[in-house]
N, CA and C atoms as an extended XYZ file, in Angstrom:
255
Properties=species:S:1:pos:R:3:atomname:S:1:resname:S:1:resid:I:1 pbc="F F F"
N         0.852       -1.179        0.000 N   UNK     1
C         0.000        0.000        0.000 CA  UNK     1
C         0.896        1.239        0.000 C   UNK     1
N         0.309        2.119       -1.104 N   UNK     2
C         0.930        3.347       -0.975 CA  UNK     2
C         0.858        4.656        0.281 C   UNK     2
N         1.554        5.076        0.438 N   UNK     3
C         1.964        6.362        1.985 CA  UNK     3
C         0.455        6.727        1.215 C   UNK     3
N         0.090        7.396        0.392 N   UNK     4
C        -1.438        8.388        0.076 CA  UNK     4
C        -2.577        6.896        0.411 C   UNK     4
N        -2.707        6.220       -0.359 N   UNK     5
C        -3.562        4.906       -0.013 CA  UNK     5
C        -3.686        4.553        1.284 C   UNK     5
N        -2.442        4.494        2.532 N   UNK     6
C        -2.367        4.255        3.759 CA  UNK     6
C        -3.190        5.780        4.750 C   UNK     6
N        -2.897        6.958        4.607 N   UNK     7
C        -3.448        7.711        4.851 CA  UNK     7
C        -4.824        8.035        4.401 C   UNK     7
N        -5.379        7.819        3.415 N   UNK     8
C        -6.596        7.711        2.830 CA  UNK     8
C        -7.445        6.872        3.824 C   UNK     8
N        -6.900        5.846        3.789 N   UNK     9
C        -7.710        4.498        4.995 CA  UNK     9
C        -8.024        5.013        6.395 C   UNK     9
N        -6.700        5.526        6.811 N   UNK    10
C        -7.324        6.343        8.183 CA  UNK    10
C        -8.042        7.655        8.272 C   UNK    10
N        -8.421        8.188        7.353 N   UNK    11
C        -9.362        9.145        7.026 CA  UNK    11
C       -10.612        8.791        7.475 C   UNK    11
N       -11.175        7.723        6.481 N   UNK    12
C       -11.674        7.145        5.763 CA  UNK    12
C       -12.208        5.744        7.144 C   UNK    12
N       -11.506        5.638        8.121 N   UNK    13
C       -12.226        5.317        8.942 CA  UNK    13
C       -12.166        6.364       10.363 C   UNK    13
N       -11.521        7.113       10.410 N   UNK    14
C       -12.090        8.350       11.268 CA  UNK    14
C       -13.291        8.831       10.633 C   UNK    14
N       -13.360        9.171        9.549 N   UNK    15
C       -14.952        9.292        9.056 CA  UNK    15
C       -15.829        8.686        9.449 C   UNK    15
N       -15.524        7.172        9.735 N   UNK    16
C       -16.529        6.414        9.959 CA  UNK    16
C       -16.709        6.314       11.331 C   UNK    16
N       -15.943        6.288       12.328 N   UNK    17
C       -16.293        6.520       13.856 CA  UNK    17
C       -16.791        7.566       14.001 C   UNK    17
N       -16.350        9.119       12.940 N   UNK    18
C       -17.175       10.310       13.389 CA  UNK    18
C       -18.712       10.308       13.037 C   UNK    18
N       -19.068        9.595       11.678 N   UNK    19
C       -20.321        9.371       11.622 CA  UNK    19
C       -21.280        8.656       12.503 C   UNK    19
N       -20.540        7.827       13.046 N   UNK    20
C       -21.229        6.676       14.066 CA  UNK    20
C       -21.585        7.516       15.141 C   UNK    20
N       -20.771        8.501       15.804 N   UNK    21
C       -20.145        8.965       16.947 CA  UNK    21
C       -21.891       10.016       16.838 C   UNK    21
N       -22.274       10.811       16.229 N   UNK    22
C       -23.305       11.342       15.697 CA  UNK    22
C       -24.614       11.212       14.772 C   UNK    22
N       -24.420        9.491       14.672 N   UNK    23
C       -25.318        9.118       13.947 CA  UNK    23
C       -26.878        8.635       15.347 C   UNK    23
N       -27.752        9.427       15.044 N   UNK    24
C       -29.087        9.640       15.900 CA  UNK    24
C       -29.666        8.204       16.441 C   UNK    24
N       -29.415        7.147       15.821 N   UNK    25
C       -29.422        5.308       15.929 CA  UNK    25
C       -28.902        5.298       17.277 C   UNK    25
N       -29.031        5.228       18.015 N   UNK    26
C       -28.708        4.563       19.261 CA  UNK    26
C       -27.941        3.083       19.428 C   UNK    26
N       -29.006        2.295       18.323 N   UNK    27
C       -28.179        0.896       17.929 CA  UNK    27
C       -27.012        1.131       17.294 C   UNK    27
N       -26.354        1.997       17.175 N   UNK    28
C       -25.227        2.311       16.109 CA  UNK    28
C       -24.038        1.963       16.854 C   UNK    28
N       -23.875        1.649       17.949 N   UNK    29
C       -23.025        1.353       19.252 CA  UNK    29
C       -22.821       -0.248       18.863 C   UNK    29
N       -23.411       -1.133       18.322 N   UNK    30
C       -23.577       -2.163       18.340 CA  UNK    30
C       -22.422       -2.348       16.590 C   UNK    30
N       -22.889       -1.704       15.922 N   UNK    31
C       -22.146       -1.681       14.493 CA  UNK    31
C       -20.867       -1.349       14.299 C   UNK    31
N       -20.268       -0.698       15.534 N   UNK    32
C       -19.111        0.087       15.719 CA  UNK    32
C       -18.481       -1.010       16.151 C   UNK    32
N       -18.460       -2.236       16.681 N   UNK    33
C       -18.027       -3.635       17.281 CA  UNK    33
C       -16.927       -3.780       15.505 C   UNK    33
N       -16.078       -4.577       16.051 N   UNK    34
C       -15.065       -4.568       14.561 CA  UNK    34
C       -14.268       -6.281       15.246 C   UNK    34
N       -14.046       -7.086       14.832 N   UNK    35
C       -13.605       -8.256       15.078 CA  UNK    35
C       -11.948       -8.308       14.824 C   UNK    35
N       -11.284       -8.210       16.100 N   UNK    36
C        -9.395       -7.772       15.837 CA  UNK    36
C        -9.429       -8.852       15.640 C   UNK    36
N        -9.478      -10.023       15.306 N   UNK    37
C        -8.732      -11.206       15.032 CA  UNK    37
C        -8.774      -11.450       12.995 C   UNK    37
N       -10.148      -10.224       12.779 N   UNK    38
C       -10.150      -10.285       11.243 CA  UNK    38
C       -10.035       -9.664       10.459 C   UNK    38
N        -9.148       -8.498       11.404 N   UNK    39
C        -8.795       -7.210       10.246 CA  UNK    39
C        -7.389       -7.724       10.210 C   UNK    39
N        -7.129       -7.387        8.773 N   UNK    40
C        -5.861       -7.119        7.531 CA  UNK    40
C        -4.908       -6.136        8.436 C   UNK    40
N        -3.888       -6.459        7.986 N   UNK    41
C        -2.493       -6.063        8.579 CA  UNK    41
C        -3.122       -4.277        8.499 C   UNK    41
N        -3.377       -3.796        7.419 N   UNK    42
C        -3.485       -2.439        7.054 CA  UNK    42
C        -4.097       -1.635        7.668 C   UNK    42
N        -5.448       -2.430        8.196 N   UNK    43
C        -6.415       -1.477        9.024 CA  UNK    43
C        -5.928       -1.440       11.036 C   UNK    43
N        -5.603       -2.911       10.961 N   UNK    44
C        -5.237       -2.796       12.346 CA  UNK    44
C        -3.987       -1.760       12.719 C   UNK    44
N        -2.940       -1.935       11.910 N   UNK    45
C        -2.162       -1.028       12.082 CA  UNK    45
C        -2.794        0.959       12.057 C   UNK    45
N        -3.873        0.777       10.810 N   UNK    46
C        -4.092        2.491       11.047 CA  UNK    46
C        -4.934        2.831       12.075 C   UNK    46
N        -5.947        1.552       12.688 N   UNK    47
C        -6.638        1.941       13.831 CA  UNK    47
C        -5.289        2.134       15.281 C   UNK    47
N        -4.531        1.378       15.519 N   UNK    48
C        -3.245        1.549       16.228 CA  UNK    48
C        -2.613        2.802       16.113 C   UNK    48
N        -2.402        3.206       14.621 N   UNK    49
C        -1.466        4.732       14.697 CA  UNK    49
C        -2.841        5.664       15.025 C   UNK    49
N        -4.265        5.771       14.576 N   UNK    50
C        -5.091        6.591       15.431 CA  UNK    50
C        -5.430        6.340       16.754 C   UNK    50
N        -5.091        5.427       17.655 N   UNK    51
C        -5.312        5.145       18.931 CA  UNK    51
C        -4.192        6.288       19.231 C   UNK    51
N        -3.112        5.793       18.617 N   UNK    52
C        -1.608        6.416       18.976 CA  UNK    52
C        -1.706        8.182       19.218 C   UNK    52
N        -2.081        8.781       17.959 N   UNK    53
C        -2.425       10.298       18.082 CA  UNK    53
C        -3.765       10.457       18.869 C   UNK    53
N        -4.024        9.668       19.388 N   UNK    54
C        -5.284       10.315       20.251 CA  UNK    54
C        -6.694       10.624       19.867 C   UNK    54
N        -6.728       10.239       18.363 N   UNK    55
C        -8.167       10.326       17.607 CA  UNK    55
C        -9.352        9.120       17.907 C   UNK    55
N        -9.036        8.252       18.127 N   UNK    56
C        -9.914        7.308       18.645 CA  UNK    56
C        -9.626        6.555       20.313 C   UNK    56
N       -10.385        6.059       20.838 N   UNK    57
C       -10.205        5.291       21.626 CA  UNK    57
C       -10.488        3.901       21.647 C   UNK    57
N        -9.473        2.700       21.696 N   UNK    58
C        -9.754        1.293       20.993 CA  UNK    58
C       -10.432        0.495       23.031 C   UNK    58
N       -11.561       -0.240       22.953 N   UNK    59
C       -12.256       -0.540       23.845 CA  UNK    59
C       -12.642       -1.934       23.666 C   UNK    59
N       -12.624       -2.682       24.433 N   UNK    60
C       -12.851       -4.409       24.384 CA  UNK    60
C       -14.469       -4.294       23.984 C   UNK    60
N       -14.380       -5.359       23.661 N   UNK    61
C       -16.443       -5.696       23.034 CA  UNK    61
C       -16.742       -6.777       23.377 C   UNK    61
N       -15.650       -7.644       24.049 N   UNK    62
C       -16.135       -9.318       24.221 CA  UNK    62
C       -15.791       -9.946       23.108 C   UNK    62
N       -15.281      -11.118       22.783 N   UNK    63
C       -15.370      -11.632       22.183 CA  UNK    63
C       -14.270      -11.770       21.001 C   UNK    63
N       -12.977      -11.154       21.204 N   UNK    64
C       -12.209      -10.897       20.121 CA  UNK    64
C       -12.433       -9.251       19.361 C   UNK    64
N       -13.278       -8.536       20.140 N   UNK    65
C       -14.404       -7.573       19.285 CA  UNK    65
C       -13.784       -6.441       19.850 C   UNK    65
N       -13.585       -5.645       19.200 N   UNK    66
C       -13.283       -3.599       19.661 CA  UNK    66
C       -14.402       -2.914       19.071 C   UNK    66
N       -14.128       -1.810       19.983 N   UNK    67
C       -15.469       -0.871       19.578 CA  UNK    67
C       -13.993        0.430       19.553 C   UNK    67
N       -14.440        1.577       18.425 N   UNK    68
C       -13.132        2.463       18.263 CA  UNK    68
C       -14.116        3.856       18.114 C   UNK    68
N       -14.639        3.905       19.513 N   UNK    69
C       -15.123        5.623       19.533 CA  UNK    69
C       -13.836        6.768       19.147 C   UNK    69
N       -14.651        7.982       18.634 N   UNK    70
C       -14.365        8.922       18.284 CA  UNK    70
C       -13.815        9.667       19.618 C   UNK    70
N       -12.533       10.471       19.315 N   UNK    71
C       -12.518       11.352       20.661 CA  UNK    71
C       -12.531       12.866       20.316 C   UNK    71
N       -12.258       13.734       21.470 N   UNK    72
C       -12.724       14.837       20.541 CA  UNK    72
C       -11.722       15.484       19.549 C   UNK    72
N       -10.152       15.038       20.184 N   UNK    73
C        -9.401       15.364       19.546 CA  UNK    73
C        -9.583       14.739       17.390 C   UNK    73
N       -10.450       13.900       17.766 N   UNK    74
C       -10.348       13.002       16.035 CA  UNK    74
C       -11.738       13.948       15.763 C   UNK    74
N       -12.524       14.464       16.378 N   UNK    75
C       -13.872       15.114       15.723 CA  UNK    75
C       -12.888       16.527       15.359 C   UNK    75
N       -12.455       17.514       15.896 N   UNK    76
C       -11.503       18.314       15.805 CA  UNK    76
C       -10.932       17.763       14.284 C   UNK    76
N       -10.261       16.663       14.073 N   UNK    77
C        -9.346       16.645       13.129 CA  UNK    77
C       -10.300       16.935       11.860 C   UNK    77
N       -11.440       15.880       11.837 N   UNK    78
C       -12.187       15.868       10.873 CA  UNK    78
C       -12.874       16.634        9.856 C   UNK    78
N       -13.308       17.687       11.294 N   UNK    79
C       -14.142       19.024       11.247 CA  UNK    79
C       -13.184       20.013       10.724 C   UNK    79
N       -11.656       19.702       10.798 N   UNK    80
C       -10.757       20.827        9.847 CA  UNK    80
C       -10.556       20.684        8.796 C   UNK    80
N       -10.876       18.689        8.464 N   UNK    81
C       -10.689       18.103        6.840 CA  UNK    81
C       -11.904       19.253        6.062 C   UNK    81
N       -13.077       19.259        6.673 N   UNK    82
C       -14.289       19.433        6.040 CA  UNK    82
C       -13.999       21.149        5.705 C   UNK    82
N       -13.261       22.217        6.805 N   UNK    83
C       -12.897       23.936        6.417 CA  UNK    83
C       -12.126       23.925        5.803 C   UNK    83
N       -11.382       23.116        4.924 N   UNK    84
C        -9.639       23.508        4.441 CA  UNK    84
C       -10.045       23.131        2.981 C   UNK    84
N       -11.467       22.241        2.876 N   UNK    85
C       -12.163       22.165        1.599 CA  UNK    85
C       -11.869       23.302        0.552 C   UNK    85
């Protein structure tokens, strides 16, 4: 994977915890569950380097399972992707 392709991915799932993080579903807590024993070298590592900067927080789910809420520092990041438009 390319350095732009690798950064793209962690975008691209900070997007997706920020959507969750604000999505009005209540059940949406349940979808955010992600199975570490079956993610690809690529994603585990970019959820790890966003644990690392402080944009998410990685949380047990039972079962082999993480849940990777948004923190505010990663809503912050996001919300500057969306002004620099």
């Amino acid at each position: 994977m390319k350095i732009q392709e690798r950064k793209q991915l962690r975008i691209d799932l900070l997007q997706n915890s920020y959507d969750l993080y604000f999505k009005d579903d209540k059940d949406s807590n349940d979808s955010n569950v992600i199975n570490k024993n079956e993610l690809e070298k690529e994603k585990r590592l970019a959820y790890e380097y966003l644990e690392k900067k402080g944009f998410i927080e990685v949380e047990t789910a039972g079962m082999g399972g993480i849940k990777c809420p948004i923190t505010v520092y990663g809503i912050d990041f996001i919300e500057s992707l969306e002004i620099n438009k």
